[in-house]
C-alpha positions in Angstrom: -49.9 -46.8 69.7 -50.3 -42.9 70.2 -46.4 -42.6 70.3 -45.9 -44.9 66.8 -48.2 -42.2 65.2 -46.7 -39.3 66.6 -42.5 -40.9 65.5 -44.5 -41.6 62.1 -45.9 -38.2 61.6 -43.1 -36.7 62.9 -41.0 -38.6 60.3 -43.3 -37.2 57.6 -43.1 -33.8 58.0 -39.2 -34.4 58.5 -39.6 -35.9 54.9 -41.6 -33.1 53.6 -39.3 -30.5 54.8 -36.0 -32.2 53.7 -38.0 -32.6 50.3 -38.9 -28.6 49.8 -35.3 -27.6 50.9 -33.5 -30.1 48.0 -35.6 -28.5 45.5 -34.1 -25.1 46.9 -30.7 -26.1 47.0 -31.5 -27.6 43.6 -33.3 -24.4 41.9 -30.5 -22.0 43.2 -27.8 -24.1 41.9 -29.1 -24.2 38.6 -29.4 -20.5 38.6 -25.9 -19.9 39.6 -24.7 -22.6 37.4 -26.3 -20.2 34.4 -25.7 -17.3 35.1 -21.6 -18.4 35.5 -22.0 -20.4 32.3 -23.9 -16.8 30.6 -20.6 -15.0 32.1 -18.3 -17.7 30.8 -19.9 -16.9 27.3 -19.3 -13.0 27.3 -15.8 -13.2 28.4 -15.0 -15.8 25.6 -16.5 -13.6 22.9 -13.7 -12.7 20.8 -13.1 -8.7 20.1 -14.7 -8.9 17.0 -18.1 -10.3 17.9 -18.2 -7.1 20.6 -16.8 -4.2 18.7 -16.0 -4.7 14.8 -13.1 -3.4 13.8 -12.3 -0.6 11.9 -11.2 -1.2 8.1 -7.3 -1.1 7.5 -5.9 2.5 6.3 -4.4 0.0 3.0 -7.9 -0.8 1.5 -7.5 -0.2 -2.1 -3.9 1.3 -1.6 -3.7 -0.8 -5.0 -6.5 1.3 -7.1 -4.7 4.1 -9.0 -7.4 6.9 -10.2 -7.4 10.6 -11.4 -8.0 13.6 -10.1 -8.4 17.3 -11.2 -6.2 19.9 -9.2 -4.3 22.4 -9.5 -1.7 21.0 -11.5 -4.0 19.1 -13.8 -5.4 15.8 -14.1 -2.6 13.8 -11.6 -2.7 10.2 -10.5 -3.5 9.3 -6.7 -3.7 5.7 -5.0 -7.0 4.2 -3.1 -6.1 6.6 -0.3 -6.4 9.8 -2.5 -2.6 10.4 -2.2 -0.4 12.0 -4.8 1.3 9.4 -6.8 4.7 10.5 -8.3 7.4 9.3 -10.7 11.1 9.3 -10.4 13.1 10.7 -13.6 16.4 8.5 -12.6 14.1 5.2 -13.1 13.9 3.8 -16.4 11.3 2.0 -18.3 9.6 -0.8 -15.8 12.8 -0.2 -13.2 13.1 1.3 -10.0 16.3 3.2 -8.9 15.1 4.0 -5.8 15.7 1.9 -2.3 16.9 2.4 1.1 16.3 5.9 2.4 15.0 6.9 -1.1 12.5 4.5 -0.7 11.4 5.8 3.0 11.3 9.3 1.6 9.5 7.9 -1.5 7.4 5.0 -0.3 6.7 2.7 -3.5 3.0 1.5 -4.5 2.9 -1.6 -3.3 0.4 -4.3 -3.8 -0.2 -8.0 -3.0 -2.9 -8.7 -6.2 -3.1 -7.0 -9.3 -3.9 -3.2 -9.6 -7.0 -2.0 -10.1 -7.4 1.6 -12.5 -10.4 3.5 -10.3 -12.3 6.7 -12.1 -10.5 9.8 -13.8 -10.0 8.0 -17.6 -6.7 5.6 -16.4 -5.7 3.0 -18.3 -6.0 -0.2 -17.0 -3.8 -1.5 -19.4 -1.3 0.4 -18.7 -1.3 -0.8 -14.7 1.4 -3.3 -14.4 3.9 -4.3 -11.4 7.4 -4.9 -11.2 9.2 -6.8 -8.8 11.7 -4.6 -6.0 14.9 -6.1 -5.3 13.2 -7.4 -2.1 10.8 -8.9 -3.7 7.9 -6.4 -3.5 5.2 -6.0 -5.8 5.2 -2.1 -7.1 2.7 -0.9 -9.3 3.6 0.6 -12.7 1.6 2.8 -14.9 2.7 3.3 -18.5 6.2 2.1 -17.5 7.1 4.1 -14.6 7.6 2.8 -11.5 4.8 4.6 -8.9 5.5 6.2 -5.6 3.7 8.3 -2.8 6.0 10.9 -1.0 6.0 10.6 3.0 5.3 14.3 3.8 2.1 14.4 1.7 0.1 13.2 4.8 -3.1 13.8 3.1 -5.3 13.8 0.0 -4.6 16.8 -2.6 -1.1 17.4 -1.6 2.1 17.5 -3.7 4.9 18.5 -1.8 7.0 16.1 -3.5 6.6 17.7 -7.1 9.4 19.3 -8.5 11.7 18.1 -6.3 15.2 16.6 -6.5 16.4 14.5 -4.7 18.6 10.9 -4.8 20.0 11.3 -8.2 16.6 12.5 -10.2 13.7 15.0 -9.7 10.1 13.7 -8.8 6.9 15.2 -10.7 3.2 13.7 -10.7 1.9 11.7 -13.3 -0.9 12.4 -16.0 -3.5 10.1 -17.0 -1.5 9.9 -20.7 1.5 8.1 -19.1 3.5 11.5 -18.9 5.2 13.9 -16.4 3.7 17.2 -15.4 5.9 19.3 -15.1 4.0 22.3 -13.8 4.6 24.1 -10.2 2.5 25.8 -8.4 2.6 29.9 -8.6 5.8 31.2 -6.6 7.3 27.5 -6.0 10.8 26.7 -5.5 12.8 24.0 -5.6 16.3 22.8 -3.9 18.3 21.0 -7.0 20.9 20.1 -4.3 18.3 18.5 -2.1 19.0 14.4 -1.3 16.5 13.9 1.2 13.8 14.3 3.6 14.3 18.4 5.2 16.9 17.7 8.1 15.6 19.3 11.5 15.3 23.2 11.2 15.0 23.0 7.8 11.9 24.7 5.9 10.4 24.9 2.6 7.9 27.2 1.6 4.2 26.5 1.6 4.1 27.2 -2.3 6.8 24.7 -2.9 4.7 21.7 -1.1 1.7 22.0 -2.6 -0.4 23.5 0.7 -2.3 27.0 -0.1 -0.9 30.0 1.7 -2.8 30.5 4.5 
């Protein structure tokens, strides 16, 4: 009789224990279970969720406004940049493409253009389509352009220049040339292109103050 109780308590406390270390097992899985499934969810988070991105340089590349400087009231794009016509275009036509149009990178756009502050004339913001089927904006008829070593706001180095068959000046807000150079510039008429390597021009000629 003794011995029954003893096997039967004995059996209990087996139970008890056997009980207590399920629950164990049971409360630690679920932790590790969590905190995978809470790692699972941060490494699935896309870039964007973590760390927003920063806008594209392009924004408003299409908005064409006017700005007071040192050759007048000029035209500049959404980025600020000097915005230029070519003389050997004619009315709503570009002439310029290949290495022209690396030197002189057209205004391009995917919507319509937008006319920012300065007085411009949004009707007078039009496109035209390049022979590869581009959208560049026009203003008054010209075809618009930036020039690739004006790597900043309030630069000009392109005006006065000539180069692929016409000369380059910046735009006023009345649909014409300006024609005027800074003090003490100079222009090559027999220039074609970008400066080859070793080749200079003079701060006064691109626009940059002496220094």
């Amino acid at each position: 009789m003794r011995s029954n109780i003893r096997t039967a308590a004995t059996a209990v406390a087996t139970a008890v224990l056997c009980a207590a270390a399920l629950a164990g097992c049971s409360g630690d899985g679920g932790s590790s279970a969590a905190k995978k499934e809470g790692a699972a969810d941060f490494a699935a988070a896309s870039p964007s969720e973590t760390m927003p991105h920063s806008p594209s340089p392009s924004v408003n590349v299409g908005k064409v406004s006017a700005v007071s400087g040192p050759l007048g009231k000029i035209l500049v794009d959404g980025r600020g940049h000097t915005l230029y016509l070519f003389e050997a275009d004619t009315k709503n036509k570009s002439n310029c493409s290949g290495q022209c149009a690396v030197d002189w990178p057209p205004l391009i756009v995917a919507t319509k253009p937008v006319a920012g502050s300065g007085g411009v004339k949004a009707g007078w913001l039009s496109t035209i389509t390049r022979s590869d089927g581009k959208k560049q904006v026009t203003y008054d008829g010209h075809p618009l352009y930036t020039f690739d070593l004006d790597k900043k706001p309030g630069e000009f180095k392109g005006q006065g220049l000539n180069q692929f068959g016409g000369k380059w000046y910046v735009l006023g807000v009345d649909g014409k040339k300006i024609t005027t150079m800074p003090p003490g510039a100079t222009t090559s008429p027999s220039h074609t292109g970008s400066p080859s390597p070793g080749e200079t021009m003079s701060p006064s000629a691109t626009g940059a103050s002496p220094s």
